[in-house]
C-alpha positions in Angstrom: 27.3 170.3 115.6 25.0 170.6 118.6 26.6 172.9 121.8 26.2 171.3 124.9 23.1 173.9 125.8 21.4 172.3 123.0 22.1 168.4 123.9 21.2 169.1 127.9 18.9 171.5 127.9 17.2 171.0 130.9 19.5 173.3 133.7 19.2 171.2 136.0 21.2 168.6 134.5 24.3 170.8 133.5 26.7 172.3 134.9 29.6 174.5 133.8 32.3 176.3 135.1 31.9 177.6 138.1 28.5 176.5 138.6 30.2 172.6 139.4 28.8 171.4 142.9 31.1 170.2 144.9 30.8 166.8 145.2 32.6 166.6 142.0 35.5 168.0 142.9 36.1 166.4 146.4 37.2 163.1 147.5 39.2 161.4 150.2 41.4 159.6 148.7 42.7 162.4 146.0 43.7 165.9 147.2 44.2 169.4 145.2 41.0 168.8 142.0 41.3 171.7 139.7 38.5 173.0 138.0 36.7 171.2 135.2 34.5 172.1 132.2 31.8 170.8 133.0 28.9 168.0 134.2 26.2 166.9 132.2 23.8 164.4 133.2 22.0 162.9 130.7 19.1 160.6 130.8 19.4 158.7 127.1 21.8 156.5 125.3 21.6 159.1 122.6 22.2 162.0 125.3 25.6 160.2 126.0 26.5 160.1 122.2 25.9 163.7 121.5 27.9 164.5 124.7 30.9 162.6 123.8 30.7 163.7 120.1 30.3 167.3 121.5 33.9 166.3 124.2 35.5 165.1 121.0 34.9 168.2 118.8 36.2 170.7 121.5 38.8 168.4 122.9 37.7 167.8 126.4 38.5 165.2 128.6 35.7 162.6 129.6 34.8 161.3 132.8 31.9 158.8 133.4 30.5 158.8 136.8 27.2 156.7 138.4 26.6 157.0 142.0 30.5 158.3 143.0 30.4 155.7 145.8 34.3 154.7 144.3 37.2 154.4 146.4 40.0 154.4 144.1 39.8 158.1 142.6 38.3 156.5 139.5 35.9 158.8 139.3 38.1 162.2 140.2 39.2 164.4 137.8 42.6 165.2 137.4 43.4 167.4 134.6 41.0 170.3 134.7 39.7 170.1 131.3 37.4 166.8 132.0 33.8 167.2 131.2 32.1 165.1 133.7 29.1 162.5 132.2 27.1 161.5 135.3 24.8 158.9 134.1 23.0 158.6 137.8 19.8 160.0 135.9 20.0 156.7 133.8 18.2 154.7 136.8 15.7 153.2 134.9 14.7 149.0 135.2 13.7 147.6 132.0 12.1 144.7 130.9 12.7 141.3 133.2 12.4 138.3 130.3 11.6 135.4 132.3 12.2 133.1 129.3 16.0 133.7 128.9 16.1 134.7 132.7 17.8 138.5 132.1 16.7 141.9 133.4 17.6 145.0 130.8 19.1 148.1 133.2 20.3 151.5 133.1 23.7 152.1 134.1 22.5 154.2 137.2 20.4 152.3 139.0 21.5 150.9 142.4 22.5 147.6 143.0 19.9 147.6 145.7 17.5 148.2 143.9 18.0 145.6 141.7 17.9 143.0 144.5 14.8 144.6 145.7 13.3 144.2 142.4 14.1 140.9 140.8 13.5 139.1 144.6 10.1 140.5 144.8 9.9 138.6 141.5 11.1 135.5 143.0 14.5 135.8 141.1 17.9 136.3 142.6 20.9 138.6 141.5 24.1 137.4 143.5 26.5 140.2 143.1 26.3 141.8 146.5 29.1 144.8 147.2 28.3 145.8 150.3 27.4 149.7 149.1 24.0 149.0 148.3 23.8 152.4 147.1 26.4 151.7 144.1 25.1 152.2 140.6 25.1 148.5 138.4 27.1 150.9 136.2 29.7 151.2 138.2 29.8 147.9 139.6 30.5 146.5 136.0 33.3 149.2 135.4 35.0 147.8 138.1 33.9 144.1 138.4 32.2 144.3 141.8 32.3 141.2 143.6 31.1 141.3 147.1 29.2 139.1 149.9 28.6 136.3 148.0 31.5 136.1 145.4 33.0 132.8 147.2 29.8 130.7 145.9 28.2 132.9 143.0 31.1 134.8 141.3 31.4 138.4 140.3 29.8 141.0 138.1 31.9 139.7 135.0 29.4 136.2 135.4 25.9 138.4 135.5 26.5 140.2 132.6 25.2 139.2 129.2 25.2 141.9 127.3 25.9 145.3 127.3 25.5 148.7 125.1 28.8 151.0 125.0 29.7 154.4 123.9 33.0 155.0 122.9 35.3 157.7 122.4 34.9 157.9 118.6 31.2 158.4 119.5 30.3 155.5 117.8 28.4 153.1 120.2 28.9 148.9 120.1 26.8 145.9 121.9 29.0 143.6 123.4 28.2 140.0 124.6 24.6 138.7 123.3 22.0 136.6 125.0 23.0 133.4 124.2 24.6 131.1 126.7 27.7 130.1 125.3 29.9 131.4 122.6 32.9 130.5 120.6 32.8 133.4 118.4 36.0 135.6 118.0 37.4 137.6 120.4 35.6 138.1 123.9 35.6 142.1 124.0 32.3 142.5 126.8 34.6 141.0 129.5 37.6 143.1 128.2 34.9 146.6 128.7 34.1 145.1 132.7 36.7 145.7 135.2 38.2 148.7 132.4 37.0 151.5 134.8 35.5 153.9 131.9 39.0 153.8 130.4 37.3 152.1 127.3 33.8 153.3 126.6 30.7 154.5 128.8 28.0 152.1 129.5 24.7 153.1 128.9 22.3 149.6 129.0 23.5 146.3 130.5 21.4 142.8 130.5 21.4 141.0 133.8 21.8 137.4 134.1 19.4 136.2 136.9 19.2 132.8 138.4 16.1 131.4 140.5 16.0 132.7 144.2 16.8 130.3 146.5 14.0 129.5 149.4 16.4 128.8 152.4 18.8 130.2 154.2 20.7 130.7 157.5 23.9 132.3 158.8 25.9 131.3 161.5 28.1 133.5 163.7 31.4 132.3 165.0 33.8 133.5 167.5 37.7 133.1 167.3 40.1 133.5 170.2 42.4 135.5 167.2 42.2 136.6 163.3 45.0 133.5 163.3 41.9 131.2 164.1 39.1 133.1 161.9 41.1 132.9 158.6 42.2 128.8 159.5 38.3 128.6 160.5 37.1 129.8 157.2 39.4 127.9 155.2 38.0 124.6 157.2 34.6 125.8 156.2 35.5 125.7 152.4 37.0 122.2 152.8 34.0 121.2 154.8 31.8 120.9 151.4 29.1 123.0 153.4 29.2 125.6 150.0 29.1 128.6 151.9 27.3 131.6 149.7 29.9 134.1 151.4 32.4 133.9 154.3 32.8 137.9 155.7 35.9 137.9 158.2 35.9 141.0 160.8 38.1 141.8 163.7 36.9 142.9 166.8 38.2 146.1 166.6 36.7 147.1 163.5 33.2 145.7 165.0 33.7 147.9 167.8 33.2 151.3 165.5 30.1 149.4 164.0 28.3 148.5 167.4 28.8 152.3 168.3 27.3 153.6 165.3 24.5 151.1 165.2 23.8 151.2 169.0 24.0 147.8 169.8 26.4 144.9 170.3 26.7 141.6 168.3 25.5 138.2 169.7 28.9 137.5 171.2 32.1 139.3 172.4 34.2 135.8 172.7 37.6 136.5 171.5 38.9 138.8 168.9 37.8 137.7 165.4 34.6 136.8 163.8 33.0 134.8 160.9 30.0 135.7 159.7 28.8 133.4 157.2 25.5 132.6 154.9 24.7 128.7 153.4 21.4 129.0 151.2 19.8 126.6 149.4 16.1 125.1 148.5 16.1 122.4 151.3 15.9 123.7 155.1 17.1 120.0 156.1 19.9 119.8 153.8 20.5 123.1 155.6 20.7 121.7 158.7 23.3 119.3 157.5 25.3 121.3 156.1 25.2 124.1 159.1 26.7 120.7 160.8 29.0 120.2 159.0 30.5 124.0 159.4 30.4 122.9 163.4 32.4 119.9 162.8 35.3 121.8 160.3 35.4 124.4 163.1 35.2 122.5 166.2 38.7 123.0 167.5 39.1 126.4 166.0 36.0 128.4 167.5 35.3 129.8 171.1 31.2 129.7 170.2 29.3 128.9 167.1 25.8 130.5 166.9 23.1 129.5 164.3 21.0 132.6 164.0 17.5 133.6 163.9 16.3 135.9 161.1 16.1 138.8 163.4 19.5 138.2 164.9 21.0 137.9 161.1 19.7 140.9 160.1 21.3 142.6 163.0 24.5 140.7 162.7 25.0 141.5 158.9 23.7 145.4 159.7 27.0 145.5 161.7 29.0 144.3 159.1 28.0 146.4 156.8 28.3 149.5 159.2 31.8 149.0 160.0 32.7 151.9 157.9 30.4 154.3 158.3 31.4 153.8 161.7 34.9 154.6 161.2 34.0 157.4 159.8 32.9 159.1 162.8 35.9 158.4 164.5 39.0 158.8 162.0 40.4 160.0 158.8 41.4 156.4 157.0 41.9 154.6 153.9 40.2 150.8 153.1 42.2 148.6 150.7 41.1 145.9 149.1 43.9 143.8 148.6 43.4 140.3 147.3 45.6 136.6 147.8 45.0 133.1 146.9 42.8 131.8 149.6 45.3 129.5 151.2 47.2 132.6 151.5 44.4 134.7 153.5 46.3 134.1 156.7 49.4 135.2 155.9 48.6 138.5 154.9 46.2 139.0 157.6 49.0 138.1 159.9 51.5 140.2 158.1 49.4 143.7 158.8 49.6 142.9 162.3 53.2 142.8 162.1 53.5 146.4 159.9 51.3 147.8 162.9 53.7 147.4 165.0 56.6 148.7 162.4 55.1 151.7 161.6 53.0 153.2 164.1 49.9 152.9 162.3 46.6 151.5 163.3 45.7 148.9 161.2 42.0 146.5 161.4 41.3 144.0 158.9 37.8 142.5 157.6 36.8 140.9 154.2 35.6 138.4 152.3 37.4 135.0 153.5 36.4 132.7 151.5 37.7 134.3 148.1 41.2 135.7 149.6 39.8 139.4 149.6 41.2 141.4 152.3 40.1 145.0 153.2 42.9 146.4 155.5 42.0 149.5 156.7 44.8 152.3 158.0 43.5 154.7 160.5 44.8 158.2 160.6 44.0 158.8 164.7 45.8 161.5 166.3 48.9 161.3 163.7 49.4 164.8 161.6 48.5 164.9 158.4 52.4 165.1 157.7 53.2 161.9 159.4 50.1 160.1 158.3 50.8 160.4 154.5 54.3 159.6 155.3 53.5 156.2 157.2 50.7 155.6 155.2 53.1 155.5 152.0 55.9 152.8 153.6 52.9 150.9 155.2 51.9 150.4 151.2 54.8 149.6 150.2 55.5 147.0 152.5 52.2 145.6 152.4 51.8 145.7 148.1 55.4 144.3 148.2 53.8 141.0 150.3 51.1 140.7 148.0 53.0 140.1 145.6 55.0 137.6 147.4 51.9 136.0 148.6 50.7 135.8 144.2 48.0 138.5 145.1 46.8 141.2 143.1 46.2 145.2 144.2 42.6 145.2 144.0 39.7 142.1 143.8 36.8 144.3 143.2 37.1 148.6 143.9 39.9 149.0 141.1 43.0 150.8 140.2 41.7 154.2 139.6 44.4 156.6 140.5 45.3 155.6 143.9 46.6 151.9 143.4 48.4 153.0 140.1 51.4 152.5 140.2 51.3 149.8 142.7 49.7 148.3 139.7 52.5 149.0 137.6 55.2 147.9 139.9 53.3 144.0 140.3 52.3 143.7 137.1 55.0 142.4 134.2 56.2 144.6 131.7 54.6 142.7 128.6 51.2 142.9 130.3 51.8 146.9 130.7 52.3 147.3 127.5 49.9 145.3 125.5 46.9 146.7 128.2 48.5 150.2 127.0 47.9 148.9 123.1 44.3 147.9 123.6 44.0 151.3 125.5 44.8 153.1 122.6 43.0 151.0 119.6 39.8 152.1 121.9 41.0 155.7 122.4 43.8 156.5 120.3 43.6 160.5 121.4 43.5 159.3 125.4 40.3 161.7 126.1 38.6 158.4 128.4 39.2 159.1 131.9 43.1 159.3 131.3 45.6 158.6 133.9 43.8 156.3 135.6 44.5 152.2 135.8 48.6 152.5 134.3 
C-alpha cells in the first residue's frame, strides 16, 4: 500500500498536521475545529481512489471539499481525525458533445465558469446559485437550485451522469446518457443532495439545453413584503413563465447599495421583485412582460421594464446583499423552504419573531419556488445573547415550517448546522431507512460522519 507522500507527491498539494492552512479549520457557522490529519488535493480520479484506499487502511475519517463556499458546516470537520480531500484542483472542462447536448466536468470547476463556457457556445446551463464561485461539485452534493429554479429546475434535472468514489475505494457510474430510463433502482439521484455522506464525485456529465436569444427583467416595487410575496404569486398565475422570481426587502438592499456604491432604480416602498422572462421571441416578450403588469396592477407602487445596463446593475445588487452584510454584522442566512402558496405566511411570520425576540431579521429569496433565505443579524447583541436568541428564533421559526409543510433546506443542505432540525421534522421511518442506505454505502461511517442525521 502506497503512503499518502507517495499518492500526492507534489507538496504543494498536501498538507499534514500542523502544516493545515487555516481555511480548513474555520467557519462561521461551526465553532471550536480540532485538528485534522491531513488535506490532500488531488488532481485525478485515480488520485481520489488511492487517497480513500490509503483513509481506509489507517482508519481516517474522510471529508470531500470543492470550493468551501458551504453554509451548512458540510464541509467542517468535526472529529479531528478527518483527512480532508479537496478536489478544487479537479477544475478541468471536458468534452462538450453537441449531439447528445452534455458537457463532461470536473467536480471543481465553478459554476461560473460553466455558464461562461457553454453560452459562448451558444448553449445554456440553467442552474444558477447565486455564488458563482461554487464548484459544480458541490452544487450536486447539495442539489443547488438557484435564480432560475422556478422555470428550469435544480441540479438533480442537469445531471446525466456521474463517476463516484466510494468508501470501499471502489468507484461506480451512476445515471447514463440516455434520456429516459426504467431500469432498476435510481441510485444517481440518491448520490445528489447526499452531501459527500455517500461517495466523492470526481466527473459529472451536464445536461445542456439551447440558449435562449431573448430576455428582459422587470423591477417591481411593493408598498410591503405582504404585497411582494401576493405580487409574485399573481406573476406565476399570470402564465408569463417567469425564469426566476428573486424577492428582497428593503432593508437587506440597503447593505447591498452600500457595498456596491449605488442605489437601485427605485426606492418606492419596502419590498422588491426582481424578476427574468426569457425566451426566443422579443414580441412574445413583450406580451408576456404585459401580462406581469396586468397580474400586478393593484399590488405594485411602480413596475419598471429594464434596460440591459440597468439589469445588470439591478441583479449586481441582488447578488451583493451578503457580501454586504458582511461588512456590517456577524449573521446567519437560512434557507428555509414552503409550498409556494405558503411564501407569505412565513415571510410574515419572521416579522412577527422580530419582534419576540429581539433579533434583527431581513428576508430575500427565490419567490417563485417557496425558497426563503431569512437572515438573523447579530448587531450590537453579545455573543452570549446572540447564540441564545438565535437558538429560540430557530426553533420557532423550523417549528412553522413545518406547520406551513416546508422543509429545513431547498438547496444549501443539512450539514451540521440544520441537523437536528432535520431530525425533529422529518418522520421516524424516513430517519431510519436514510440511516440504512447510509450504512450499505459506508458501513464503517468514515464519509463525512455526523453530518445530515
Amino acid at each position: 500500500m502506497l503512503t499518502i507522500k507517495e499518492i500526492i507527491q507534489d507538496s504543494d498539494r498536501l498538507f499534514l498536521g500542523k502544516d493545515v492552512p487555516s481555511q480548513y479549520l474555520e467557519d462561521p457557522y461551526v465553532k471550536d475545529i480540532p485538528p485534522i490529519y491531513g488535506v490532500a488535493l488531488p488532481q485525478t480520479h485515480e488520485e481520489v481512489v488511492a487517497l480513500v484506499q490509503f483513509a481506509k487502511q489507517e482508519n481516517l475519517v474522510i471529508l470531500a471539499r470543492g470550493a468551501g463556499t458551504g453554509v451548512a458546516g458540510s464541509q467542517v470537520p468535526i472529529q479531528g481525525n478527518e483527512l480532508i480531500i479537496d478536489v478544487h484542483l479537479m477544475n478541468q472542462i471536458g468534452e462538450l458533445d453537441e449531439e447528445t447536448l452534455t458537457l463532461t466536468v470536473e467536480p471543481g470547476v465553478l459554476v461560473g465558469d460553466i455558464h461562461d463556457y457553454v453560452e459562448k457556445k451558444g448553449y445554456f446551463y440553467p442552474p444558477d446559485p447565486a455564488s458563482k464561485h461554487s464548484s459544480i461539485g458541490g452544487n450536486v452534493a447539495t442539489n443547488a437550485g438557484g435564480l432560475r429554479a422556478v422555470k428550469y429546475g435544480t441540479t438533480r434535472d442537469y445531471v446525466r451522469e456521474m463517476t463516484v468514489v466510494l468508501p470501499s475505494g471502489e468507484d461506480m457510474t451512476l445515471g447514463s446518457m440516455n434520456i429516459k430510463s426504467s431500469s432498476g433502482y435510481d441510485l444517481k439521484d440518491l448520490f445528489i443532495g447526499s452531501e459527500g455522506t455517500l461517495g466523492i464525485t470526481t466527473q459529472i456529465k451536464l445536461k445542456l439545453i439551447p440558449l435562449p436569444r431573448a430576455s428582459t427583467s422587470i423591477l417591481l416595487a411593493f408598498e410591503d413584503v405582504g404585497k411582494a410575496t401576493d405580487g409574485a404569486l399573481a406573476i406565476l398565475a399570470s402564465g408569463a413563465d417567469p425564469s426566476g422570481i428573486e424577492l428582497f426587502e428593503k432593508e437587506a438592499l440597503y447593505y447591498a447599495e452600500q457595498h456596491l456604491g449605488y442605489p437601485l432604480q427605485t426606492q418606492a416602498g419596502e419590498a422588491y421583485l426582481l424578476m427574468t422572462l426569457d425566451g426566443n421571441d422579443s414580441k412574445e416578450l413583450e406580451g408576456r412582460a404585459g401580462s406581469v403588469k396586468a397580474a400586478t396592477n393593484n399590488l405594485a407602487l411602480e413596475t419598471h421594464v429594464l434596460s440591459e445596463e440597468e439589469a445588470e446593475k439591478a441583479w449586481a445588487l441582488r447578488d451583493a446583499i451578503l457580501i454586504g452584510l458582511m461588512a456590517f454584522t456577524q449573521y446567519e442566512m437560512l434557507d428555509e423552504v414552503v409550498p409556494i402558496n405558503q411564501f407569505a405566511e412565513l415571510v410574515r411570520y419572521t416579522k412577527a419573531l422580530q419582534d419576540k425576540h429581539g433579533l434583527g431579521v431581513i428576508n430575500f429569496g427565490h419567490s417563485g419556488d417557496g425558497n426563503v433565505h431569512t437572515v438573523l443579524m447579530k448587531g450590537e447583541l453579545s455573543e452570549e445573547e446572540w447564540l441564545e436568541k438565535r437558538s429560540h428564533l430557530l426553533d420557532d421559526l423550523y417549528q412553522k415550517v413545518q406547520e406551513l409543510g416546508g422543509l429545513p433546506s431547498a438547496e444549501h443542505g443539512i450539514g451540521i448546522v440544520k441537523k437536528k432540525y432535520l431530525e425533529k421534522m422529518t418522520v421516524p421511518v424516513n430517519l431510519y431507512y436514510m440511516r440504512k442506505i447510509k450504512a450499505v454505502f459506508d458501513p464503517d461511517n468514515r464519509l463525512n460522519p455526523g453530518k445530515l442525521f
